[in-house]
Structure formats: structure tokens, C-alpha cells
C-alpha positions as a Markdown table, in Angstrom:
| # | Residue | x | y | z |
|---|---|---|---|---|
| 1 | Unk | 111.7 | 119.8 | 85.3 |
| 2 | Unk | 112.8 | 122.1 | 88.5 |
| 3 | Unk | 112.6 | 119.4 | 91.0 |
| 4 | Unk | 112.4 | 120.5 | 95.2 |
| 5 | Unk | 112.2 | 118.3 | 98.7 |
| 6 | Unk | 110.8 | 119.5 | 101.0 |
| 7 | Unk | 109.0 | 118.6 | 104.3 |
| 8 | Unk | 105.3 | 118.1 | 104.9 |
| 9 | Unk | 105.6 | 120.5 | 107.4 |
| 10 | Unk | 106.8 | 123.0 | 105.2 |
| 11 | Unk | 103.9 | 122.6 | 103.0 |
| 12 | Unk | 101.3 | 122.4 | 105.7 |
| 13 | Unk | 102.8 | 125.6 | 107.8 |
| 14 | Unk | 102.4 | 127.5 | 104.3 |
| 15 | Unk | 99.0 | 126.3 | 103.2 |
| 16 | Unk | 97.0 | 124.9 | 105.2 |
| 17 | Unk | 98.3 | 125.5 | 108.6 |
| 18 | Unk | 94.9 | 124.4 | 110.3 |
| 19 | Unk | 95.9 | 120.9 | 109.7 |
| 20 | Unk | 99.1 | 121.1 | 111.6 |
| 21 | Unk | 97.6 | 120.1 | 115.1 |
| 22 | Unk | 96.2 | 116.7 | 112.8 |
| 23 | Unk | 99.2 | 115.4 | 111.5 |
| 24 | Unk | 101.8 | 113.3 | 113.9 |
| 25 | Unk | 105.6 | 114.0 | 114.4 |
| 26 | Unk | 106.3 | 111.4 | 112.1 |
| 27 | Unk | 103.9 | 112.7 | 109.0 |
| 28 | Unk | 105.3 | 115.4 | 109.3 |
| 29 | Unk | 108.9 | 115.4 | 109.3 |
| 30 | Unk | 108.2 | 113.0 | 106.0 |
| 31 | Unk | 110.1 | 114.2 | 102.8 |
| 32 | Unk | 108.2 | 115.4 | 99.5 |
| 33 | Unk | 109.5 | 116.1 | 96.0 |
| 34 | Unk | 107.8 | 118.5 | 94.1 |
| 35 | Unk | 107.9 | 118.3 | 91.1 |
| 36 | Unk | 107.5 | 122.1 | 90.3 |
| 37 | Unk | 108.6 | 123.5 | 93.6 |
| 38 | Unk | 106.6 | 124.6 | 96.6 |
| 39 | Unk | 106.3 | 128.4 | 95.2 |
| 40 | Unk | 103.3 | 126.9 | 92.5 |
| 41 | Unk | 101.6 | 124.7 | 95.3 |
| 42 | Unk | 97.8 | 125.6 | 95.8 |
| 43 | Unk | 96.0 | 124.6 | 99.0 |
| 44 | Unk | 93.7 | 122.1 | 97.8 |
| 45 | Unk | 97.3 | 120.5 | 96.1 |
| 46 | Unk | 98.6 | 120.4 | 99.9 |
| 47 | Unk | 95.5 | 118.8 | 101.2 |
| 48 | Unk | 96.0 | 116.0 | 99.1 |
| 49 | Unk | 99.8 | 115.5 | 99.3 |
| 50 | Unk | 98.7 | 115.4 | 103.5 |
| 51 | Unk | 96.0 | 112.6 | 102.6 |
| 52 | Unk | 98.3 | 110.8 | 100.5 |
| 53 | Unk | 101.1 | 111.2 | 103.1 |
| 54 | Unk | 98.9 | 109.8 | 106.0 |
| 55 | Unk | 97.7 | 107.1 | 103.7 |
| 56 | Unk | 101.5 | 106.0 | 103.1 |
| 57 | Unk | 102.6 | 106.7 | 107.1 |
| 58 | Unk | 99.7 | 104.2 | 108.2 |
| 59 | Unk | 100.1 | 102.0 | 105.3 |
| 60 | Unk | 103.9 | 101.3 | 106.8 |
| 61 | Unk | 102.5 | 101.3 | 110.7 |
| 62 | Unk | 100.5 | 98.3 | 109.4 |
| 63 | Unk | 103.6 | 96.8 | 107.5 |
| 64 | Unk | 105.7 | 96.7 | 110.6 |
């Protein structure tokens, strides 16, 4: 397993760049590990690491 980290930005810039103006500083700068790398990422797999991503960000807004 080929494992890469990269930012949500990354991912977003290369996939679904409308999003972009959506997402806060924070969400974005967050890390992900793909399992497979960025290079075998389809679009509809970006929009849900974003959903999931925003999901977690708020979920630790609330927390603190």
C-alpha cells in the first residue's frame, strides 16, 4: 500500500477547484492520507473527503 499526505487544498485545487472559495483556512490546510495517492483520486472521491473533512473541522469547533 503506496501511502501519500497531502493537503485538502491540494486535492481541492486539482479537482474540484469550485469548492475552494467554500472551505475555511483551517479546512483547508488540514492533512489527508491517501491511501493510493492523489494521482488515482476522482472528483466525486474529493467531494467526499471535503464533506468528511468539514464534518471533522466542525465536529472539533464544537469540542472546544
Amino acid at each position: 500500500m503506496d501511502l501519500e499526505t497531502v493537503t485538502l487544498s491540494r486535492i481541492v485545487e486539482k479537482l474540484a477547484p469550485e469548492l475552494v472559495p467554500f472551505l475555511t483556512e483551517r479546512e483547508l490546510n488540514m492533512n489527508i492520507v491517501l491511501r493510493e495517492g492523489l494521482a488515482v483520486l476522482a472528483p466525486e472521491d474529493a467531494i467526499e473527503i471535503v464533506q468528511h473533512s468539514i464534518y471533522e473541522n466542525q465536529k472539533q469547533v464544537m469540542l472546544h
